[in-house]
Each structure stands twice: as C-alpha cells, then as structure tokens.
C-alpha positions in Angstrom: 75.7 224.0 93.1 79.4 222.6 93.9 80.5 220.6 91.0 83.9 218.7 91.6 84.9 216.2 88.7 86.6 213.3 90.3 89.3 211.7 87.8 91.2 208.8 88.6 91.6 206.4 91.5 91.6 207.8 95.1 95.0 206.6 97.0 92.9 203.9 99.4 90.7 202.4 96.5 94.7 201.9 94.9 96.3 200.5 98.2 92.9 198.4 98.6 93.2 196.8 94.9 97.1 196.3 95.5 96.4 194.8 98.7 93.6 192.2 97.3 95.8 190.9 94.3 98.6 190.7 97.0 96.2 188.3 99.0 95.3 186.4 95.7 98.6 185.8 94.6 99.8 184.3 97.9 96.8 181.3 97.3 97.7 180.8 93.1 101.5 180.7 93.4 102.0 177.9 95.4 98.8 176.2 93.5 101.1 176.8 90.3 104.4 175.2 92.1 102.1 172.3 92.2 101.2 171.9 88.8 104.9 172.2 88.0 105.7 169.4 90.6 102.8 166.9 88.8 103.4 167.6 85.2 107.4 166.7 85.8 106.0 163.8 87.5 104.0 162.7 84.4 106.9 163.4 82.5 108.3 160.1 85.0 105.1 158.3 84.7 105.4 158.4 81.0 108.6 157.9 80.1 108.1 154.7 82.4 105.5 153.5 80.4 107.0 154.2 77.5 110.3 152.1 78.5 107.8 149.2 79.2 106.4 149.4 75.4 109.5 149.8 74.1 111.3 146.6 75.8 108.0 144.5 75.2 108.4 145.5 71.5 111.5 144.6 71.1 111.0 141.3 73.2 108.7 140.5 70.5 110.8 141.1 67.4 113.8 138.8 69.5 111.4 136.1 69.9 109.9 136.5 65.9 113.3 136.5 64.3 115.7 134.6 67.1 118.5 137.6 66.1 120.3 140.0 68.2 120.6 143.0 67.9 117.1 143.6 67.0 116.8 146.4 64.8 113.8 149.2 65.8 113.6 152.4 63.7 117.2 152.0 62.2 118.6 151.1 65.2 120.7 148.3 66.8 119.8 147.2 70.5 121.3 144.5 71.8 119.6 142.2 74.5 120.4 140.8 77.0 118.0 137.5 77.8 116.1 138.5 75.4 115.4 142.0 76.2 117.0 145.1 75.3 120.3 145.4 77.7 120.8 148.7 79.6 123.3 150.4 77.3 120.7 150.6 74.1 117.8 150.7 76.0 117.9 154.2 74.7 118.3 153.8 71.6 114.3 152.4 71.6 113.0 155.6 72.5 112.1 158.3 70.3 112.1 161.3 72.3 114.2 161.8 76.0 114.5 165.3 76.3 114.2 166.5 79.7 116.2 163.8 80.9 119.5 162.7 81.4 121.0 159.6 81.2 123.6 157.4 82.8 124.3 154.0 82.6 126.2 151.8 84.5 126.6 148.2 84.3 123.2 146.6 84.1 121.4 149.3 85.1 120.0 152.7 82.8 119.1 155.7 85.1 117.3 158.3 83.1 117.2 161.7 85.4 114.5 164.4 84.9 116.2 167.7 84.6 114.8 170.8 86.3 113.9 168.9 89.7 113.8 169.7 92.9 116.1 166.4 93.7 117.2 164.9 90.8 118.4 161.5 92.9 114.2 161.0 93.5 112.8 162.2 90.0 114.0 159.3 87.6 113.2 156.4 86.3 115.4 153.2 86.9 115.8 150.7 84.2 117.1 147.0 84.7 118.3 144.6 82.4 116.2 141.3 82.3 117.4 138.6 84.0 117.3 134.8 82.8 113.6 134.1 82.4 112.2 137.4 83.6 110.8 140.8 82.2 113.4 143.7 82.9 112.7 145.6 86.2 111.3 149.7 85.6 111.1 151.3 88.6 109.8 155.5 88.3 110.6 157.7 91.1 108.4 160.9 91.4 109.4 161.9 95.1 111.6 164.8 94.3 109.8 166.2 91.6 
C-alpha cells in the first residue's frame, strides 16, 4: 500500500485561485469607482438642497421681522431682495466640508473637492433678483 500525504496547495490549484480573484477584481473595481462617482454626486445633490432650505428660511425670518441682516444660528447674513446675498450665503450652512468656496460678485460657487473635474462637480448659487427666488443650479457631470 503507497501512502503519500499531500500537504498544501499544488502550484496549478494556486495559479488557478490567483487567476479567478484576478478575473473578479477586474468586474468590482470599476463597480466601486462608480459608487465613488454617485456618492460625491449626492454630496452635490445635497448640499443643493440644503442651500434651498437655507435661503427659504432665512426669506422667512426677512419677511417676519422686515430687518437685514437676518440673524440664523449667531450669524449675520445680509440679503439682497430679500434673500441671503452671495457673500453670507455660507454663513447659513452648518457643515461644507468637502467643498470649496469662491465668490464673486453675485454669484457663490461651492466646488466639491476630490473630483474628477472640479469645473462640473459644484453647485452654483445666485443672488435673488427683484421679485424672484435666488437661482441654485448643481452640477454632478464631473463627479
């Protein structure tokens, strides 16, 4: 009677094992690029939504006390037709990180950071004109 005692892996069933997680990991990683791509654009999404709370908030205390600057949280934001103007437009939000900001003139531009192109993962604020709501516009393209 031959008895051999086998211990281990042979060399094909490891090349065969190596080979089948190679294959597998070609399908997930791009599937997790993806979810990296849609969660930044949520990020847009809500920090768009969250501008349009904000603004319709503070529209509300201008038009219950007739004042500017309205104050929200401690802060001072000035409006501009009865809105919060674009340079404390900020100041209504509680939390922005992961984005940057700039501002010029009229206009708020708040940037996601980490995107594939920055210029088309933002979101656009406006200042309200006479009679008229502010204009937020997201962009999720480059994300």
């Amino acid at each position: 009677m031959n008895s051999l005692k086998t211990r281990g892996f042979t060399l094909i069933e490891l090349v065969v094992v190596i080979a089948l997680l190679g294959i597998l990991a070609a399908f997930a990683i791009p599937r997790f690029a993806s979810l990296e791509r849609e969660a930044r654009a949520a990020t847009v999404q809500g920090l768009s939504g969250s501008l349009r709370s904000a603004a319709a908030m503070s529209h509300g205390l201008f038009l219950a006390t007739g004042a500017t600057p309205v104050l929200m949280e401690g802060n001072s934001i000035d409006m501009a037709n009865g809105y919060p103007d674009a340079a404390t437009i900020e100041d209504t939000l509680a939390d922005i990180s992961g984005f940057t900001t700039s501002v010029a003139g009229t206009t708020t531009t708040f940037t996601k950071t980490g995107a594939a192109t920055p210029a088309t993962c933002q979101v656009t604020y406006q200042e309200a004109a006479a009679n008229a709501a502010p204009t937020i516009t997201p962009s999720t393209a480059g994300c």
